[in-house]
ROGU-24948 format. One line per field, with one value per residue (C-alpha): x, y, z; residue number from 1. Coordinates in pm, whole numbers. Last residue first. Example, Ala and Ser with C-alpha at 12.3 -4.5 7.8 and 13.67 -1.06 7.14 Angstrom:
// ROGU-24948
east <- [1367 1230]
north <- [-106 -450]
up <- [714 780]
i <- [2 1]
This chain:
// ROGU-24948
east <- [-2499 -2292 -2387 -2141 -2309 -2214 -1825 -1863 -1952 -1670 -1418 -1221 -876 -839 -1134 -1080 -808 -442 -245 -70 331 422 801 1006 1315 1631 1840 1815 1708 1306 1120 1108 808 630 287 285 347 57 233 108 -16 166 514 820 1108 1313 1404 1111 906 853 448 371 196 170 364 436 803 1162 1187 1135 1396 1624 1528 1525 1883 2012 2217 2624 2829 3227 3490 3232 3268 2924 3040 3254 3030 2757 3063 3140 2746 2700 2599 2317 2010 2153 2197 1823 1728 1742 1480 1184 895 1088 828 592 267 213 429 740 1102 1328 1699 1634 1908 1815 1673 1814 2111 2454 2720 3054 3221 3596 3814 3530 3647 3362 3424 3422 3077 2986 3150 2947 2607 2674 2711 2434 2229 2367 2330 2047 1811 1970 1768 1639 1966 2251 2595 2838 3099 3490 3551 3796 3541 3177 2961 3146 3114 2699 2697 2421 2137 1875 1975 2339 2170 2194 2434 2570 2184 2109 2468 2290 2001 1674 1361 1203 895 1036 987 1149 1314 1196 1273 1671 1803 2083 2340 2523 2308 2410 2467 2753 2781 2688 2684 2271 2244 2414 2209 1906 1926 2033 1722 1508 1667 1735 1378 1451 1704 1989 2101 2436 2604 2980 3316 3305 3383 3152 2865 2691 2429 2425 2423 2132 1909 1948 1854 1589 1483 1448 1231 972 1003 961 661 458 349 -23 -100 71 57 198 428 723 515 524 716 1048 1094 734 581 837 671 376 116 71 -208 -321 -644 -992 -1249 -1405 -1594 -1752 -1962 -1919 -2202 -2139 -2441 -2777 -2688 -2414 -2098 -2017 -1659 -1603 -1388 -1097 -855 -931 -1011 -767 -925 -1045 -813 -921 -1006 -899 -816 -455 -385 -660 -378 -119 -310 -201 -342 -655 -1057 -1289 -1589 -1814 -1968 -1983 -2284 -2408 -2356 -2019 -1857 -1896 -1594 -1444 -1411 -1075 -1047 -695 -658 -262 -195 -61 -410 -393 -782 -735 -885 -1206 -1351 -1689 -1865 -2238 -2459 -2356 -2122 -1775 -1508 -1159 -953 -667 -526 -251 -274 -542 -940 -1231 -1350 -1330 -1500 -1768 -1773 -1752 -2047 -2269 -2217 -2269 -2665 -2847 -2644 -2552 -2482 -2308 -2122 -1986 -1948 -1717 -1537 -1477 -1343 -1144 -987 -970 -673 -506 -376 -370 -631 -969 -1095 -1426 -1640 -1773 -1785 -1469 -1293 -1409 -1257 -890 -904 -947 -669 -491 -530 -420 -91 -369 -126 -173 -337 -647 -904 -1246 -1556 -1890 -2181 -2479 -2702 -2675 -2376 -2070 -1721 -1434 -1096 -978 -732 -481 -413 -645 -396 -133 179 159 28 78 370 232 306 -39 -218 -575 -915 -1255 -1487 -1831 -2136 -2064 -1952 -1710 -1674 -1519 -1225 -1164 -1183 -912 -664 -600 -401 -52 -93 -118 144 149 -36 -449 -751 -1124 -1402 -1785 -1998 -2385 -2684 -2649 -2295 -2027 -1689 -1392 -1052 -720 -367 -46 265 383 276 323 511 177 -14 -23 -89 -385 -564 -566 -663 -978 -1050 -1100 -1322 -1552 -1643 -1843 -2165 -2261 -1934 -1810 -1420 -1188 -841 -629 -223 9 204 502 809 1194 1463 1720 1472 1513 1611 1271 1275 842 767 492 185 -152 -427 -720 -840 -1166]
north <- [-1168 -928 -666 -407 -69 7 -81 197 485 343 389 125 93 -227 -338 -517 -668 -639 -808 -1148 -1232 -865 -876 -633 -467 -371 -146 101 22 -36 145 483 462 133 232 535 221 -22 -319 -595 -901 -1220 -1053 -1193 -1061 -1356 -1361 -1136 -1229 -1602 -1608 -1991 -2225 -2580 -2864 -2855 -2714 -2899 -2905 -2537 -2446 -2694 -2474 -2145 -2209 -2218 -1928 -1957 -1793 -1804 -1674 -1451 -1064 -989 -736 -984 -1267 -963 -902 -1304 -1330 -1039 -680 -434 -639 -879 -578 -492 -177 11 -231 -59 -271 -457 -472 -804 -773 -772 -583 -703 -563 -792 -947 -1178 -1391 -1813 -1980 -2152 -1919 -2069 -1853 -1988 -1860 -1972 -2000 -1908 -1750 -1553 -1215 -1490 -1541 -1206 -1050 -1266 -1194 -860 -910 -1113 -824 -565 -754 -560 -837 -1158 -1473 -1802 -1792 -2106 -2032 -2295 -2298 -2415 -2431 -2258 -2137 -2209 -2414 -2286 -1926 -1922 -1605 -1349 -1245 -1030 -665 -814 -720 -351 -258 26 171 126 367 660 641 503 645 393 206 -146 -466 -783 -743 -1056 -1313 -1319 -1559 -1736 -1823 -2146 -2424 -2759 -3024 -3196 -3250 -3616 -3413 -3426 -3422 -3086 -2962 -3071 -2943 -2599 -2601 -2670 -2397 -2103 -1994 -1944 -1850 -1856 -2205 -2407 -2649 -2745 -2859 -2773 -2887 -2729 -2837 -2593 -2794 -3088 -2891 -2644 -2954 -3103 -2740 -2684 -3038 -2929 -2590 -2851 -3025 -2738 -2599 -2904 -3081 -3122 -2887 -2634 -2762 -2490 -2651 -2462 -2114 -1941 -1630 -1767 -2007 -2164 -1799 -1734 -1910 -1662 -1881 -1788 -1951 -1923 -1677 -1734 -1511 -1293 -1368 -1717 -1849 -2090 -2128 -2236 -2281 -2105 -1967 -1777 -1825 -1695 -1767 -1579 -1754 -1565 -1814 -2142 -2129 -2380 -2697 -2858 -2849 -2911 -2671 -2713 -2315 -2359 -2615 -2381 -2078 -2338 -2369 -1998 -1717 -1834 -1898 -2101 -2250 -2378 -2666 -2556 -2800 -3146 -3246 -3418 -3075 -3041 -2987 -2667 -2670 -2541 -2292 -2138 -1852 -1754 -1432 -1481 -1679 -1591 -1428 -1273 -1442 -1421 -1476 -1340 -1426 -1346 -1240 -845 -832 -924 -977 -1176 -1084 -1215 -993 -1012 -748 -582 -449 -337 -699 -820 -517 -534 -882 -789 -551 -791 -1012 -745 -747 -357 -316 62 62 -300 -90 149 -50 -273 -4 163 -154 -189 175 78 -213 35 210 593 610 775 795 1007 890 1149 993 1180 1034 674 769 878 573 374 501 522 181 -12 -229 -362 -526 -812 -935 -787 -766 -631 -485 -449 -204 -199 91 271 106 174 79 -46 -169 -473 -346 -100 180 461 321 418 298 464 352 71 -181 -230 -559 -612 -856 -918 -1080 -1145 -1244 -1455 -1566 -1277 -1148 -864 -764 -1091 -1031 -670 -765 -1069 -749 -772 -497 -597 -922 -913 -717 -318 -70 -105 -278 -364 -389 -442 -511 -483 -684 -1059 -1002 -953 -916 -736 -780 -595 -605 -381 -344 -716 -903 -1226 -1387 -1369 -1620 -1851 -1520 -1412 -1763 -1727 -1366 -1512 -1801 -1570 -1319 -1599 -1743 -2041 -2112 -1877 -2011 -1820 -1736 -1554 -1479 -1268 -1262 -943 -735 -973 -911 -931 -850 -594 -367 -615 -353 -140 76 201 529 554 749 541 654 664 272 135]
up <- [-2077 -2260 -2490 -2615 -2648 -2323 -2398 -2655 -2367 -2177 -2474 -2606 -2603 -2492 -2585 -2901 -2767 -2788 -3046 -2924 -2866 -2834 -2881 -2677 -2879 -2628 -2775 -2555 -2219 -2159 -1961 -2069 -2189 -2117 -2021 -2312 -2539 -2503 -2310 -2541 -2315 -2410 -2316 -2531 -2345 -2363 -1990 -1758 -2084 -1961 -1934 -1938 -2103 -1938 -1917 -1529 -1439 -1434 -1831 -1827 -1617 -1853 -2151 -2024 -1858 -1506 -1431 -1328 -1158 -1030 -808 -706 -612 -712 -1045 -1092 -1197 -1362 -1569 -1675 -1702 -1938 -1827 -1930 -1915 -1656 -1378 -1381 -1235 -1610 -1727 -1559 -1452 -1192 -895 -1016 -1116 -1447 -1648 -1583 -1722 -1889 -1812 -1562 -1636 -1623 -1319 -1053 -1007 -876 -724 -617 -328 -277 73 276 627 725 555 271 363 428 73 -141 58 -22 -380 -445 -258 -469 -761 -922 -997 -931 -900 -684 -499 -484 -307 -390 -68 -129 270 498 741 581 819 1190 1048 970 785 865 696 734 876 712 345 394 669 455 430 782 827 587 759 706 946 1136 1030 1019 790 752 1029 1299 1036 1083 834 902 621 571 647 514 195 132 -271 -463 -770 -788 -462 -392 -667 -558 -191 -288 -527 -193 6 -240 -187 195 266 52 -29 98 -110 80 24 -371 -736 -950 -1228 -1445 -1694 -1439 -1150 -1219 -1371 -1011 -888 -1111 -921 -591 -720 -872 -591 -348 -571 -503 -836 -894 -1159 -921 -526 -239 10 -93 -106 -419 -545 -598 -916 -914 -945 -1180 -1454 -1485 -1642 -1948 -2104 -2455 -2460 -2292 -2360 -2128 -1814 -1925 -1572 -1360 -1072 -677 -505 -491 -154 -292 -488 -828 -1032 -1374 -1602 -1829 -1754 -1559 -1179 -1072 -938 -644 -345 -3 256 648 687 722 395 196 221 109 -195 -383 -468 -318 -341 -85 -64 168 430 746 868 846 1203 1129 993 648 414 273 -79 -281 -581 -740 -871 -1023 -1224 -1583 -1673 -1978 -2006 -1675 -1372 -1206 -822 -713 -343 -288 -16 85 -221 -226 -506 -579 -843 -1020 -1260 -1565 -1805 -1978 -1864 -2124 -2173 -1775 -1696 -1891 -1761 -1422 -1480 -1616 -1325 -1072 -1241 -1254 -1620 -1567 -1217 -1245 -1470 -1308 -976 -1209 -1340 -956 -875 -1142 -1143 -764 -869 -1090 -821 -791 -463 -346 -660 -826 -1101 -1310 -1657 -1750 -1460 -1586 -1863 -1784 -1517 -1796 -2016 -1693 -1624 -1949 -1828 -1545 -1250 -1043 -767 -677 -377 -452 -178 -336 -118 -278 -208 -506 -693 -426 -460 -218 -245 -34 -26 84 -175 32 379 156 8 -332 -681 -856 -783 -406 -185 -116 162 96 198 87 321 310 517 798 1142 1186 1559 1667 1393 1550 1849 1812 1663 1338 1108 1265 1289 893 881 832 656 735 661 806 558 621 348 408 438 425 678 332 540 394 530 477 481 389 308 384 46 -91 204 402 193 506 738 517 519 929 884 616 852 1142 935 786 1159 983 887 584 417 103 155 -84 -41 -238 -226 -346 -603 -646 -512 -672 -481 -459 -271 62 279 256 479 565 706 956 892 905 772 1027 1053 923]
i <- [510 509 508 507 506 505 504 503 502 501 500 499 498 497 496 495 494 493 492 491 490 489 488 487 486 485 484 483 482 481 480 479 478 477 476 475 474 473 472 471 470 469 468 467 466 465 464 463 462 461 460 459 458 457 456 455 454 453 452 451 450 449 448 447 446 445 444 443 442 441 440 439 438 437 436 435 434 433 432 431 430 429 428 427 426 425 424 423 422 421 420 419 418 417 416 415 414 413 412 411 410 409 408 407 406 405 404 403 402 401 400 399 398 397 396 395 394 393 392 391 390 389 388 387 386 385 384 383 382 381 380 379 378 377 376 375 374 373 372 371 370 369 368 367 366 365 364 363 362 361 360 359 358 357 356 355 354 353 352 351 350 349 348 347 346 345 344 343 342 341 340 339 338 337 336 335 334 333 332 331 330 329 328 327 326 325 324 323 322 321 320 319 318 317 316 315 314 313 312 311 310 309 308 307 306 305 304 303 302 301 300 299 298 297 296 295 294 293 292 291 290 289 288 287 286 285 284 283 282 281 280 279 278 277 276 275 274 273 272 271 270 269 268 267 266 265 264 263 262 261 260 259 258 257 256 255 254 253 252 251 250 249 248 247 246 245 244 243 242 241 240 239 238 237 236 235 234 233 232 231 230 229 228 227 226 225 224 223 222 221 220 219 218 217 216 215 214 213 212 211 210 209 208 207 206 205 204 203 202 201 200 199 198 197 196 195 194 193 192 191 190 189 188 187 186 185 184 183 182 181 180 179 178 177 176 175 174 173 172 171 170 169 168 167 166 165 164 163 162 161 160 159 158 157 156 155 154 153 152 151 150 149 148 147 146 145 144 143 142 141 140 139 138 137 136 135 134 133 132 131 130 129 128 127 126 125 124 123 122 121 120 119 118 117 116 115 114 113 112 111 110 109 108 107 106 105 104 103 102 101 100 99 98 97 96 95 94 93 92 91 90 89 88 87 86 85 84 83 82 81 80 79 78 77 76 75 74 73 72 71 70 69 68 67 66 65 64 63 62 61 60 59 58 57 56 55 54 53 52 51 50 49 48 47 46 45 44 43 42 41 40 39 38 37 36 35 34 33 32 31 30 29 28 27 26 25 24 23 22 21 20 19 18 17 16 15 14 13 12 11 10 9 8 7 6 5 4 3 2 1]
């Protein structure tokens, strides 16, 4: 493990929306697990840049490697040769609990006796510091404030308590709220498990043999493009509230907790996922192609040119320009080499804000009627920006098209907009939010047609009706919400939601 790293992080991209992270999960006694874990790491990349981290299981021990910074950051090729192993569970976090430490990294680490178990998580727990209030009382100790070791440190609890990791998940999985996907290592076994509405997405693939017979494994994601890079094929989601073991007796599903409808967070197919990334086996740039054929037929404009913001703005950019018979072409280019620095910010950085990224493309938009299509608009500062550079490049009109409706609600579950306040929708209507951004006009796609452009399965929308399947218990959300505004809790909380640790013992599970 690395000494805590010190740099200071700018963040010039706070005016958009990021999830908390990606987990990766590898079981294959026969291949180089670290390697495959880094290469599943970079492909899952765009869900987290903070921080990355590696844990190997070897047969005897659990060896973890992690660190602030990218993914090539944290690696060197040493430190992958020096960590051999049958499994690995890896992680990249973009934090929304706790602070940006090398203690909040993951994979996060607990002890029961001997046993070293080593747990990546994605997602946020809306009851953490009632647990973390307990598990204090009971002694145990943190090295963090995220909500992601208050599960770690639960399971280790109870796996103390219960002598089987299995019972301790589940423990776990019954005391635990909001939308989590987790992935766990022991010494010899591999754990994934989802929360009971599946608001955070697991997905499993299998490795294939080589011709002599061996390599053969498993392997668990955020997303599928991270089994594209490592040669695994898709086999299924891992369905809400299940409990995933692999080890040399195979792969065995188990009940966690039980299921509840499914909310599948919906803006996973509007911005956080990859393009090439399969859900319920649609690609996420189709899906995203045609919100933006459903974006020009409910919001049509007469234009020169469609261009999208890079990249999520792409593939709905594309749809809408086809679906009004529009030219389509590159307008903005993105500069991928500043994503992330650790200089100090200054007062000038600040001003330059948006252009560190993106600059207008002259020789597209000079003199032209442009429609600008974005994935969202959370504070409008960015929007706004971008507004100004394009007719700072010679566009006669800038038209702003959203491909999904106002975000006008705070998350709770793993996404970086958990008080109301930042968002610009909850406070102002379109025609304000329109000049607010300097447009000549805007336009978000609604519920209804976003829907009609996504799989037909349940899925967590509170972000823009504010109907949250997981009740945010009230000293969570204090403060959070603007006045006025009345959340709607679409299901009670559990039965162990608020249940002590010394009750949860009495529970039996299997």
């Amino acid at each position: 493990m690395l000494e805590n790293f010190t740099g200071l992080d700018v963040r010039e991209d706070a005016d958009t929306l990021h999830e908390e992270c990606g987990v990766f999960g590898i079981w294959a006694p026969d291949r180089d697990v670290a390697r495959l874990t880094c290469f599943a790491l970079r492909a899952l990349q765009h869900r987290g840049q903070e921080s990355a981290g590696i844990a190997v299981g070897n047969g005897s021990t659990v060896l973890v490697r992690k660190d602030l910074g990218l993914v090539a950051e944290v690696f060197s090729d040493y430190d992958l040769g020096a960590m051999p192993g049958k499994l690995a569970v890896g992680h990249v976090r973009y934090g929304t609990s706790g602070a940006r430490s090398w203690e909040a990294a993951q994979p996060h680490l607990s002890t029961i006796d001997d046993v070293i178990i080593a747990l990546a998580h994605n997602g946020t727990l809306v009851n953490s510091d009632h647990l973390r209030a307990e598990l204090d009382r009971v002694g145990v100790r943190f090295r963090s404030n995220t909500d992601s070791e208050v599960a770690a440190k639960l399971i280790g609890f109870f796996t103390g308590h219960e002598h089987r990791i299995i019972k301790g998940i589940r423990h776990t999985m019954n005391l635990i709220e909001g939308g989590y996907a987790m992935a766990l290592a022991r010494e010899n076994a591999l754990y994934a498990f989802r929360d009971p509405h599946g608001i955070r997405p697991l997905v499993l693939g299998e490795l294939p043999a080589r011709e002599d017979g061996t390599g053969a494994g498993w392997v668990v994601a955020s997303e599928t493009c991270a089994f594209d890079i490592v040669g695994a094929r898709f086999v299924r989601e891992i369905e809400p509230g299940e409990i995933i073991r692999i080890s040399e007796d195979g792969l065995v599903s188990e009940p966690g907790t039980q299921a509840r409808a499914t909310h599948n967070c919906i803006f996973e197919e509007v911005y956080f996922s990859r393009p090439d990334s399969i859900v319920d086996g649609s690609s996420v740039y189709s899906m995203r192609y045609n919100m933006g054929r459903q974006l020009a037929r409910e919001a049509p404009v007469d234009a020169d040119l469609v261009i999208g913001v890079p990249d999520s703005g792409l593939p709905p950019a594309e749809g809408f320009a086809a679906e009004l018979g529009l030219k389509f072409g590159e307008g903005l280019i993105k500069n991928r080499y500043v994503a992330r620095t650790f200089i100090q910010p200054t007062q000038e950085m600040r001003q330059m804000g948006v252009r560190l990224k993106l600059n207008a493309l002259r020789d597209n938009v000079e003199g032209k009627r442009i429609v600008m299509v974005d994935d969202s608009i959370v504070r409008g500062t960015t929007s706004k920006q971008i507004v100004r550079m394009l007719k700072d490049a010679g566009a006669k009109e800038v038209h702003v098209r959203i491909n999904c409706p106002e975000v006008k609600w705070p998350c709770f579950y793993g996404i970086d907009t958990d008080v109301q306040a930042q968002l610009i929708s909850a406070t102002k209507n379109v025609e304000e939010v329109c000049q607010f951004i300097e447009a000549d006009s805007l336009a978000f796609l609604s519920l209804e047609g976003l829907e009609s452009c996504v799989p037909k399965v349940g899925w967590c929308k509170a972000c823009y009706n504010g109907e949250y399947p997981v009740e945010v218990p009230p000293a969570f959300a204090a403060g959070k919400f603007v006045e006025g505004f009345k959340p709607v809790s679409l299901y009670p909380p559990t039965d162990g939601a608020t249940r002590s640790i010394d009750e949860e013992l009495q529970v039996e599970v299997q």
